[in-house]
N, C-alpha and C positions, 0 to 999 in steps of 0.2 A: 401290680395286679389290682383292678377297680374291683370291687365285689358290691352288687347292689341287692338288698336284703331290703325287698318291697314288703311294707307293713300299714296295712288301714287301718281306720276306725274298727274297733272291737277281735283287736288283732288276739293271737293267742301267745304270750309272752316265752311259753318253752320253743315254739319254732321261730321268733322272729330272734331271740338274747341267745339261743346255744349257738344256733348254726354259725352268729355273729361272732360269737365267743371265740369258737372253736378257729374259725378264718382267721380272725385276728392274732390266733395263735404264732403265726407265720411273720406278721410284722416286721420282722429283721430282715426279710428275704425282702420288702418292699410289697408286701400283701397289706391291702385296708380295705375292710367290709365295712358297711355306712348302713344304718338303718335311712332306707329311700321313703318318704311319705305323700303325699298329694295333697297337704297342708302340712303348716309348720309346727303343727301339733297333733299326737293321735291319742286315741284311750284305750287300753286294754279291752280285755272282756272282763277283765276284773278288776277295771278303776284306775290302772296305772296310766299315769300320762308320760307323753316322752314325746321329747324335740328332735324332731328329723333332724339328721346329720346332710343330707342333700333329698333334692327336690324328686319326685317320681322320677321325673324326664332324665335324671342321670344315669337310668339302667339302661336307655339310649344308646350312649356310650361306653358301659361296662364292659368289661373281660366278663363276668359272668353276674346272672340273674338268678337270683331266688323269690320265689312266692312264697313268703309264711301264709297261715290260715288265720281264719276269724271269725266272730258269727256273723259279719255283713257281707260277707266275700259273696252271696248269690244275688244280695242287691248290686254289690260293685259288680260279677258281671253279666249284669242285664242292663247299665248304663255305660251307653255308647262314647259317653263324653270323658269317662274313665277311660275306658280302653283305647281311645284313640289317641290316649297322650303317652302309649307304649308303641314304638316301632324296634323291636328285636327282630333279630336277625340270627338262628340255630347254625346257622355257615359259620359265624367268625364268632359267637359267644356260648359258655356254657348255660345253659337255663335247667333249672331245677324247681320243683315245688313240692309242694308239704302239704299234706290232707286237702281243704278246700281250694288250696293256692292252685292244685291240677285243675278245678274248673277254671279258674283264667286262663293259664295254658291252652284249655281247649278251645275257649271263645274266642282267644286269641288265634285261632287257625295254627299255633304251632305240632300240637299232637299228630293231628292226620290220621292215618289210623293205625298208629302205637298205643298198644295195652298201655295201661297206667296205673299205679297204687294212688290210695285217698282212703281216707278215715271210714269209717264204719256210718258216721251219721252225715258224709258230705257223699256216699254214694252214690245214693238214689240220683242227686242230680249231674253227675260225673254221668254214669248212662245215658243219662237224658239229654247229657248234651252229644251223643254218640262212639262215647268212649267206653270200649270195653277193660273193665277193673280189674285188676289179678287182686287174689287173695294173697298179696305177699305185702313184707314189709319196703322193699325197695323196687326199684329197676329202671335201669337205663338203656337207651338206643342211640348209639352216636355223641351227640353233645346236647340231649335231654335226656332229663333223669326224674323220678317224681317217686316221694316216701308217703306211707301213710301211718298214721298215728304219731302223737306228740314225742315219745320217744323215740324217736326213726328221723329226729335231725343230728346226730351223727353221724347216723348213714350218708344223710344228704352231703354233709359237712367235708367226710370222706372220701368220697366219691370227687369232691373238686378237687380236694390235697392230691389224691394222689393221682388224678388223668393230667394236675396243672404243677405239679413238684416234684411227683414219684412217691412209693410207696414208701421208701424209711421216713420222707418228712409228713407222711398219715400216722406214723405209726409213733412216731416222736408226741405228735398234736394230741392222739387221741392216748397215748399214756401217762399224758400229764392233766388229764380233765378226770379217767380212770380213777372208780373210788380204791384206796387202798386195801391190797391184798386180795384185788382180783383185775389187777391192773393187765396180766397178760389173756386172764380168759377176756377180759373185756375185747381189747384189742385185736385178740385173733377174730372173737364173733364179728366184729364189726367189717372184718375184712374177707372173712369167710362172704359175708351176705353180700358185701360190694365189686371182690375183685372178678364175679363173671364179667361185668359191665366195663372193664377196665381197658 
């Protein structure tokens, strides 16, 4: 299972390192999630540098895409030269996104017109690119899905385990990241919020 975990400049580190985490949870089944970059170096919002594991163009050919967020994600998609080196495909891949990651999503013509979640300060432009936003933490249609807020990449996380594993291997993943002693409320909330979409 390719998992491509798209990450820019001024990326935000809880959604591009959990979602990542939590996939790779899977490893033994033959699951590998790759932080994807568009150089071979990006920087946080908060200074962290980090070495793409594969090139943008390898969510190309992914089993499934994720868009983390970041503060330049409205420059990234208002340049044409960025997004044209994305050709996904919602028929044969999963695609998900996370806060500002759903405005690429939308520039990208994959949304159409599916409500979407996205962060509180990436909404205004999530509208304005003609997506209407639900006030939830999750939601999915099909084989797109999109979280908003930094905590709500386990959702994301979730939602591929278990439409691409089944539910006992969501539930495995997400009880071992689970802080102790609330490892099954954890677990149920998480699956409470994802399993309409399933």
């Amino acid at each position: 299972m390719r998992i491509a975990v798209l990450t820019f400049d001024g990326f935000n580190e809880l959604d591009s390192f959990v979602a990542a985490g939590l996939l790779n949870r899977l490893r033994g089944r033959g699951w590998q999630a790759q932080i994807c970059c568009p150089s071979e170096q990006v920087t946080s919002m908060n200074g962290v540098r980090v070495q793409a594991q594969q090139p943008l163009e390898f969510a190309n050919q992914a089993d499934v895409v994720l868009f983390g967020s970041g503060m330049q994600t409205r420059a990234i998609a208002e340049d044409p030269s960025m997004l044209e080196r994305l050709r996904l495909d919602p028929r044969r891949q999963l695609i998900g996104a996370q806060c500002s990651g759903t405005l690429l999503m939308a520039r990208l013509g994959l949304l159409g017109e599916l409500p979407a979640c996205t962060d509180l300060n990436s909404k205004p432009w999530v509208i304005e690119a003609g997506v209407r936003v639900l006030d939830q933490p999750f939601y999915a249609e099909g084989n797109l899905a999109t979280a908003g807020g930094c905590l709500a990449a386990p959702y994301l996380a979730a939602w591929v385990i278990a439409r691409l594993a089944g539910e006992g291997a969501c539930v495995e993943a997400l009880h071992y990241v689970a802080p102790v002693g609330e490892k099954q409320a954890f677990v149920e909330r998480a699956l409470t919020v994802v399993r309409p979409y399933l």
